[in-house]
C-alpha positions as YAML, in Angstrom:
chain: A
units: angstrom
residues:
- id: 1
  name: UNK
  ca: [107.56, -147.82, 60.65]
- id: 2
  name: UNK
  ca: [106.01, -148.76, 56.98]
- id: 3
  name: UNK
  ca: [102.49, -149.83, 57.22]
- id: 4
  name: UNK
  ca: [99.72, -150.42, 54.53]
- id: 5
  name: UNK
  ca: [96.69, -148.71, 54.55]
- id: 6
  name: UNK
  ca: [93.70, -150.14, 52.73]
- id: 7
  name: UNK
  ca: [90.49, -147.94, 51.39]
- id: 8
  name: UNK
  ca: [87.15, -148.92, 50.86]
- id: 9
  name: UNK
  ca: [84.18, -147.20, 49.88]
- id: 10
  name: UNK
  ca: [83.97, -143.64, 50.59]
- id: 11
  name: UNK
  ca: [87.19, -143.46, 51.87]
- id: 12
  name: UNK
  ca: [88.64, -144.92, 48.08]
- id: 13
  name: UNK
  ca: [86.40, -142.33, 46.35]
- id: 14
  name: UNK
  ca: [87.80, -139.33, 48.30]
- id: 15
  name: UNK
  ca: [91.66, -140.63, 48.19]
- id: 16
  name: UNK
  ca: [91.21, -142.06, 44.57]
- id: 17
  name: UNK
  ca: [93.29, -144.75, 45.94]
- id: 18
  name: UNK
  ca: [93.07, -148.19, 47.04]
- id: 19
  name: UNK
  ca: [95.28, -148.25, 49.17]
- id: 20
  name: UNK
  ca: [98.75, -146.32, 50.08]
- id: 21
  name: UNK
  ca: [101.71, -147.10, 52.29]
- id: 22
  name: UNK
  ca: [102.59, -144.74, 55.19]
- id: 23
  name: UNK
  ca: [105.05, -144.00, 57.96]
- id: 24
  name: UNK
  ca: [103.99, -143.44, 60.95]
- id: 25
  name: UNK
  ca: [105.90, -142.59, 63.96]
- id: 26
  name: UNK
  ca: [104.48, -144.12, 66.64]
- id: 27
  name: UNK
  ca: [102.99, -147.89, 66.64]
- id: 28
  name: UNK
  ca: [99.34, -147.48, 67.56]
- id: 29
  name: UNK
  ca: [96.34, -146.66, 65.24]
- id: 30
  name: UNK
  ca: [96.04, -143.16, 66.49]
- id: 31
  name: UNK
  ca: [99.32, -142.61, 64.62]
- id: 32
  name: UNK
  ca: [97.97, -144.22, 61.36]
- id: 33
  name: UNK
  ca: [94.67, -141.91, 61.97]
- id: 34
  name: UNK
  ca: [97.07, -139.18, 62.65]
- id: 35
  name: UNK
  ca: [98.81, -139.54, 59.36]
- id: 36
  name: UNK
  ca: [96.04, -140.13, 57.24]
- id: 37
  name: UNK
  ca: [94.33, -136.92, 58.00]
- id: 38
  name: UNK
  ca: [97.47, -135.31, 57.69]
- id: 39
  name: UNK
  ca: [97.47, -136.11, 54.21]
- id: 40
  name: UNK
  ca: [94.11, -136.71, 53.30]
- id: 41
  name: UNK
  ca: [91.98, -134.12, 55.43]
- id: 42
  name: UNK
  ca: [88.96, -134.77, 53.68]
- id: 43
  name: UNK
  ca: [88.41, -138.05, 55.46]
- id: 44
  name: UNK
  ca: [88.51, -136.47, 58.87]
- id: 45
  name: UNK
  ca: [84.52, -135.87, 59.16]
- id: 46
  name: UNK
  ca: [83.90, -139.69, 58.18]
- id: 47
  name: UNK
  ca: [86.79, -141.65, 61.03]
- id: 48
  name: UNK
  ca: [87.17, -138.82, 63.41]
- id: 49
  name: UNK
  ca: [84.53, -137.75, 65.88]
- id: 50
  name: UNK
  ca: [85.03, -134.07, 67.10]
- id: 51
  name: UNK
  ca: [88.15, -132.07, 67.36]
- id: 52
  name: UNK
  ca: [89.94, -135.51, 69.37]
- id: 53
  name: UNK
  ca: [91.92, -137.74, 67.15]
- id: 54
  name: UNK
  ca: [89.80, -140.64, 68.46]
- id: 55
  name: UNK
  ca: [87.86, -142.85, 65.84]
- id: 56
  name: UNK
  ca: [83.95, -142.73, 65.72]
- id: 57
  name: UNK
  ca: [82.54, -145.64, 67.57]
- id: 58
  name: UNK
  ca: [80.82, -146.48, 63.95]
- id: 59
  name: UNK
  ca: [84.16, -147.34, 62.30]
- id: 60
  name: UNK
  ca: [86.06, -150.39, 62.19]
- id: 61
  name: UNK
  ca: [89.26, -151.12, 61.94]
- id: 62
  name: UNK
  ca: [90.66, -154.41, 60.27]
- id: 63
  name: UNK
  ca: [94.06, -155.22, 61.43]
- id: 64
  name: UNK
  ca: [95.73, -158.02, 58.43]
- id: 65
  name: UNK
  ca: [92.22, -159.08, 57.57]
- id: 66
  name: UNK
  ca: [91.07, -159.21, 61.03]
- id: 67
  name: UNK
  ca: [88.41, -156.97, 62.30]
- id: 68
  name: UNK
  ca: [89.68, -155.69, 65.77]
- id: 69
  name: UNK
  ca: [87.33, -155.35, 68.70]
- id: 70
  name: UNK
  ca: [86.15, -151.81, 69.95]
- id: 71
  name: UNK
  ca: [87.75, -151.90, 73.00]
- id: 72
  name: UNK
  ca: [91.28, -153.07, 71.74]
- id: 73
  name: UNK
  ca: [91.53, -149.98, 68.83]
- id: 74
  name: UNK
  ca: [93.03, -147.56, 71.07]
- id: 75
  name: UNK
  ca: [95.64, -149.93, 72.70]
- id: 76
  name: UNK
  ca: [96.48, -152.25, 69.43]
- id: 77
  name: UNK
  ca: [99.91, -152.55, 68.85]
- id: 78
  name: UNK
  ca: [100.90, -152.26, 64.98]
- id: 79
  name: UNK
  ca: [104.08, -153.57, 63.56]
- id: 80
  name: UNK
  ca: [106.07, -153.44, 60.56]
- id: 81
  name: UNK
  ca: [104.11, -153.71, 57.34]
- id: 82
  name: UNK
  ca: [100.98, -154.58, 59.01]
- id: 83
  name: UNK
  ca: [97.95, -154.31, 56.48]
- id: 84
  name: UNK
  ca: [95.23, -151.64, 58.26]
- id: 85
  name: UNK
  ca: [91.81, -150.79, 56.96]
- id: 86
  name: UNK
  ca: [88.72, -148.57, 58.24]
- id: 87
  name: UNK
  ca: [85.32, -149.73, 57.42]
- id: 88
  name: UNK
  ca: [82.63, -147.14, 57.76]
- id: 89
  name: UNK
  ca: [78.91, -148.14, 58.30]
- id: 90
  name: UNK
  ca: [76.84, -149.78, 55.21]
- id: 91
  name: UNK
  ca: [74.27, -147.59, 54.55]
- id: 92
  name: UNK
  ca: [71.94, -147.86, 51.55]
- id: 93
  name: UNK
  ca: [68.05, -148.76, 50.71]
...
């Protein structure tokens, strides 16, 4: 399954992309996650926490422009050509 991932931020300046499409084999966002670090490892200290595959409770996720709520992220269903993007924490002074 094709879907779109989006980068912001951080995330665009270590890609150097705004966004990419992937395939991912399975239709949850630990797939997409999955996939991502696969090809871009460098991002795996900002979305992952630990060794798991499980996002940091700081990221969102936006699912087609809609920020998804904590405690769906792990059990959202993604479908074909769905638009996903992480948002890391605003930090600045």
């Amino acid at each position: 399954m094709i879907i779109k991932v989006l980068y912001f931020a951080e995330l665009k300046d270590l890609t150097g992309k705004e966004n990419e499409f992937i395939n991912i084999e399975k239709n949850s966002i630990e797939s997409v996650i999955s996939s991502i670090i696969e090809k871009h490892p460098e991002l795996k200290p900002l979305l992952i926490d630990g060794d798991s595959l499980k996002l940091k409770k700081n990221v969102s996720i936006a699912i087609n422009d809609k920020i998804i709520e904590n405690n769906r992220k792990e059990t959202f269903i993604l479908k074909e050509n769905d638009k996903i993007a992480f948002l890391l924490p605003i930090s600045g002074g």
